[in-house]
Structures are given as structure tokens and as C-alpha cells.
C-alpha positions as CSV (number, residue, x, y, z in Angstrom):
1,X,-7.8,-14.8,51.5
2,X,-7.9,-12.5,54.1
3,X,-8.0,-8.6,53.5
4,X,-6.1,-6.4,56.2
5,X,-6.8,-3.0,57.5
6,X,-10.4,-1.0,58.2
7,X,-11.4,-3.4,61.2
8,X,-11.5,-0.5,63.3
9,X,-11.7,-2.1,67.0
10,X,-14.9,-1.2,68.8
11,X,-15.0,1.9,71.0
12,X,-13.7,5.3,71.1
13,X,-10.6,7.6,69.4
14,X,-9.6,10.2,69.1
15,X,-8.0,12.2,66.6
16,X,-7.3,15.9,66.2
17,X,-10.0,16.3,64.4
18,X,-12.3,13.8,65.0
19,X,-13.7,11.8,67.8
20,X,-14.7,8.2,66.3
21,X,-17.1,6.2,68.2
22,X,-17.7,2.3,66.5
23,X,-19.9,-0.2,67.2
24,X,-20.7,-3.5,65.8
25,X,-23.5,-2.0,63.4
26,X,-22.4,1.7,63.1
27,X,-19.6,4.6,63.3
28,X,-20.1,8.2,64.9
29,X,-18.1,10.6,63.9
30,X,-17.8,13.7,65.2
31,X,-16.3,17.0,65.0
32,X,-14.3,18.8,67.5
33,X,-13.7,22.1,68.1
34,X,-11.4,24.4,66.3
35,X,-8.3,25.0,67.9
36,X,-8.7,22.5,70.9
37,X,-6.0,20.9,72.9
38,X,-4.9,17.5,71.3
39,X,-4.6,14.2,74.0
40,X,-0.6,15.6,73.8
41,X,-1.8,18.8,75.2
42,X,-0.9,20.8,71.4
43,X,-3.3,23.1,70.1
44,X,-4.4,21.6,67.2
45,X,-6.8,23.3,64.1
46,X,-8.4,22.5,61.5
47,X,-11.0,24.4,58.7
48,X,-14.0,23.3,57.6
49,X,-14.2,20.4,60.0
50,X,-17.8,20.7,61.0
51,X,-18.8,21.4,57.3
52,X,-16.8,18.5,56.1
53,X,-19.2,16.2,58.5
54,X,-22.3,17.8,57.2
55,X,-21.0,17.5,53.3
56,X,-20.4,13.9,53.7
57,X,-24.1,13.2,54.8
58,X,-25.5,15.6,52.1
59,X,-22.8,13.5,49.9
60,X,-24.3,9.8,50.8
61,X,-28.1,11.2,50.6
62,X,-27.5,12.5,46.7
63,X,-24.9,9.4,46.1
64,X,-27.5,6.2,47.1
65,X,-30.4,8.2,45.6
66,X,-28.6,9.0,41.8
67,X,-26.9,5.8,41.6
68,X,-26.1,2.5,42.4
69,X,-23.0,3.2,44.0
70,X,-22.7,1.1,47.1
71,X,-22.3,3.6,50.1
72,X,-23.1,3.0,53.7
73,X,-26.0,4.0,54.9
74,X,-26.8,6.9,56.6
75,X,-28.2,6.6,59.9
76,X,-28.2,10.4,61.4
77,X,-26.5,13.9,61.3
78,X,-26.7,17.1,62.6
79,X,-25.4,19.8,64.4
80,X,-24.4,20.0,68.4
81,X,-25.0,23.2,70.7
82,X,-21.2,23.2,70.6
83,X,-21.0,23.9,67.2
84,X,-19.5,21.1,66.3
85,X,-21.4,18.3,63.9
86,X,-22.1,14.7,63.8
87,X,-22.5,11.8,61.4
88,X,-23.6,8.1,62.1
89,X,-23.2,6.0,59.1
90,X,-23.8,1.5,59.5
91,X,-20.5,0.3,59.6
92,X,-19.3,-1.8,56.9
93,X,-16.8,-5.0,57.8
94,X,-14.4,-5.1,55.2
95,X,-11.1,-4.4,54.1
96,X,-9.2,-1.3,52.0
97,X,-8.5,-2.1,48.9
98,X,-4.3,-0.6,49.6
99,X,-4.8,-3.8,52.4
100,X,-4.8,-6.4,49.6
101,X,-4.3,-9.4,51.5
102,X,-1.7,-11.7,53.0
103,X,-0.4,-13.1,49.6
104,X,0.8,-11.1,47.0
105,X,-1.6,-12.6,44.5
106,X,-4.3,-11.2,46.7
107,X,-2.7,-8.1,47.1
108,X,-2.7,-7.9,43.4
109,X,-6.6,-8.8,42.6
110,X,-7.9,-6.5,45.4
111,X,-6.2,-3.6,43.2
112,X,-7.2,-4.8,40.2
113,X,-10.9,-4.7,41.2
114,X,-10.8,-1.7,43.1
115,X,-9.4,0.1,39.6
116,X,-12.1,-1.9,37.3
117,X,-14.8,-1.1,40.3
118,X,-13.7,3.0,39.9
119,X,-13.1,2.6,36.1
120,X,-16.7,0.9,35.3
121,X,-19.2,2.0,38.6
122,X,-17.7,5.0,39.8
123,X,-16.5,7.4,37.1
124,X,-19.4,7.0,35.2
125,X,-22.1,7.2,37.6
126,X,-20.4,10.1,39.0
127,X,-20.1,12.0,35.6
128,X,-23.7,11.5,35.1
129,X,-24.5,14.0,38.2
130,X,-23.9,17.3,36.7
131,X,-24.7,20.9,38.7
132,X,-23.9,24.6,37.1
133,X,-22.9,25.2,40.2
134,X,-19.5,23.8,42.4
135,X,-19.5,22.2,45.6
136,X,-22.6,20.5,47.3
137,X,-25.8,22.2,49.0
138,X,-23.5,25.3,48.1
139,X,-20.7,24.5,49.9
140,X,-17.0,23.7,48.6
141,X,-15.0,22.3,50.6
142,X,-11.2,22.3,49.8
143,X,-9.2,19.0,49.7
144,X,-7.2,18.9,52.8
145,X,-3.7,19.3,51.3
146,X,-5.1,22.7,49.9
147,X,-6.3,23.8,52.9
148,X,-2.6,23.4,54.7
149,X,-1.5,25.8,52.4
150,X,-4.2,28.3,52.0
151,X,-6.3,29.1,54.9
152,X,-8.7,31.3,53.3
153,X,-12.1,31.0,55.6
154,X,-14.8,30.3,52.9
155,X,-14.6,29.1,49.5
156,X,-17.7,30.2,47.0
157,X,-19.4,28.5,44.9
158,X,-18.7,29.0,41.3
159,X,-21.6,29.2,38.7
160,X,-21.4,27.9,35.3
161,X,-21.0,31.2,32.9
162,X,-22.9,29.0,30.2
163,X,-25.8,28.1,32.6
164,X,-25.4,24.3,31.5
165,X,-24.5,22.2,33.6
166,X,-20.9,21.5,33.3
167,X,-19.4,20.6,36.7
168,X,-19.5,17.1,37.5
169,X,-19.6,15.5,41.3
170,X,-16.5,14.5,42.2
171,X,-15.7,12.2,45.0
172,X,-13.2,14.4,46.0
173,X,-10.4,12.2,48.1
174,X,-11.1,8.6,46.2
175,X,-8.5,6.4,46.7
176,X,-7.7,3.4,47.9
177,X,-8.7,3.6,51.7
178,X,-11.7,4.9,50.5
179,X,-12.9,1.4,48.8
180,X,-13.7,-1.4,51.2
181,X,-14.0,-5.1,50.3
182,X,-14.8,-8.1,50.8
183,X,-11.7,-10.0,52.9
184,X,-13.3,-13.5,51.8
185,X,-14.3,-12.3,47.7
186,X,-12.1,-9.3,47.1
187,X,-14.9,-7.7,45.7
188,X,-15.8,-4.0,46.2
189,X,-18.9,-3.5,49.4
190,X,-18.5,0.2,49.6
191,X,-17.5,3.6,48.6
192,X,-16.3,6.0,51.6
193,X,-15.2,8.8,52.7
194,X,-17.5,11.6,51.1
195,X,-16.1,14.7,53.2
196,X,-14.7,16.5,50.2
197,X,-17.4,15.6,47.9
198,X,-18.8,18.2,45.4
């Protein structure tokens, strides 16, 4: 069994948003400037890019420290002169779970244990980190098909009314593209994508 998708080819790409450098051992990612000029020569924009790179560090530092959920590790962040920000995370071979396999049956048993994987690891570990306060490091970052929609420029933190701490961390974007597996085993090696964590 053989589980398609995720093997990102070594080098350099570029999205809109993003310039994605991977390497046998590790992936940069990095931010690019607000309404820059696309490789099609569009202007092309984007809120809350930088500050989605800096949440997803914050993101894997509370995530491999509160639980046992596997995430990659983080090897650096930060901020460029540019303004712009940086992540380097090690770079995990594997699959996504929507990438099943070559057979049907394998198809079927890389879902199956990427919903039992959220079901019993996930969800529960995640309920267990509790704030009285939204978002991360006291920033909120919108999910991406809000932010198409509404452009408003910051997004504030909201503060229990109780004081309790009733707001649960939330992956934020967890789906299937962001599980990876095994190709061989089928079985889950890590959790990504933490951008809109909070």
C-alpha cells in the first residue's frame, strides 16, 4: 500500500502567499508581502499572512508541550527586516489522509484512521487546553474563507465574561490534508497545518 499526495518535491515554490523551500529533513515557509506581484504578474493579497506564520509556531510549541499529539517539530521562526515571517518545521514523509491509497480498500482504511485518530487523540487532547481568552498569544486569526469575505484589519481577543476558562484550542482548519500517514501502515505520523490555531 502506497499512500499518494504530500511528497512535496525538493526545492522551491511559490505561491501567492507563500514561498515553500523543502529539503530532505525540513520545510521553510515563508511569508510574502502584502499586495505583491504574483509569478503571473497579478497583484495578489492576503491578511494576516505573517501572523498566520508566527501562530503556527506558537501553535506547535503549546501543542507538543500539552499533549501527545504528534506534530512536527519546530526547528526555527521569526520575523524578517521585510516584515514578512518565517517558519522551519522537520519535514515529515508521509501521505494525506484524502490520498488514501492506490486501492479502494486503502483509500477506505486511511479514512477510517484518520477519523478514529481525530475522534480518540485529537478532540480530546485539544478540549483539555482551555483559555478565558480567544485566539493564541492574543491573537485570532480568522479562518481563510472568513477573511475573503470580511477584511476587517485585526480581530480582538475575546475574554471569558465568567473568568473560567471556557474556550477550548481549536485546530482551526483540521481536515484531511492536515493528517499525514504512514504510505506503508496507514497509520497517522502527524498533525499539520496549525496557521489558524487558537
Amino acid at each position: 500500500m502506497v499512500v499518494l499526495g504530500y511528497q512535496e518535491k525538493e526545492g522551491e515554490s511559490l505561491t501567492p502567499f507563500y514561498n515553500l523551500i523543502t529539503t530532505k529533513s525540513a520545510q521553510l515557509k515563508h511569508s510574502v508581502k502584502p499586495w505583491h506581484k504574483t509569478t503571473n504578474g497579478e497583484l495578489a493579497s492576503r491578511l494576516y499572512d505573517k501572523e498566520r506564520i508566527l501562530n503556527y509556531a506558537a501553535a506547535l510549541q503549546l501543542v507538543s508541550k500539552k499533549t501527545t499529539i504528534p506534530v512536527p517539530r519546530l526547528i526555527g521562526f521569526g520575523e524578517s527586516d521585510d516584515g514578512t515571517a518565517w517558519i522551519e518545521i522537520e519535514r515529515t514523509h508521509g501521505g494525506h489522509v484524502e490520498d488514501g491509497g492506490e486501492c479502494d480498500e486503502c483509500d477506505r482504511i486511511a479514512r477510517a484512521n484518520g477519523r478514529r485518530f481525530i475522534a480518540e487523540e485529537v478532540i480530546p487532547q485539544l478540549n483539555s487546553l482551555t483559555s478565558d481568552t480567544t485566539g493564541l498569544d492574543g491573537v485570532v486569526i480568522p479562518p481563510l474563507w472568513v477573511t475573503f469575505h470580511d477584511k476587517t484589519a485585526h480581530w480582538p481577543p475575546k475574554k471569558s465574561t465568567s473568568g473560567q476558562p471556557e474556550y477550548v484550542f481549536c485546530h482551526g482548519n483540521l481536515h484531511g490534508h492536515s493528517i499525514l500517514m504512514h504510505a506503508e501502515t496507514l497509520h497517522v505520523l502527524k498533525v499539520v497545518d496549525w496557521d489558524e490555531a487558537g
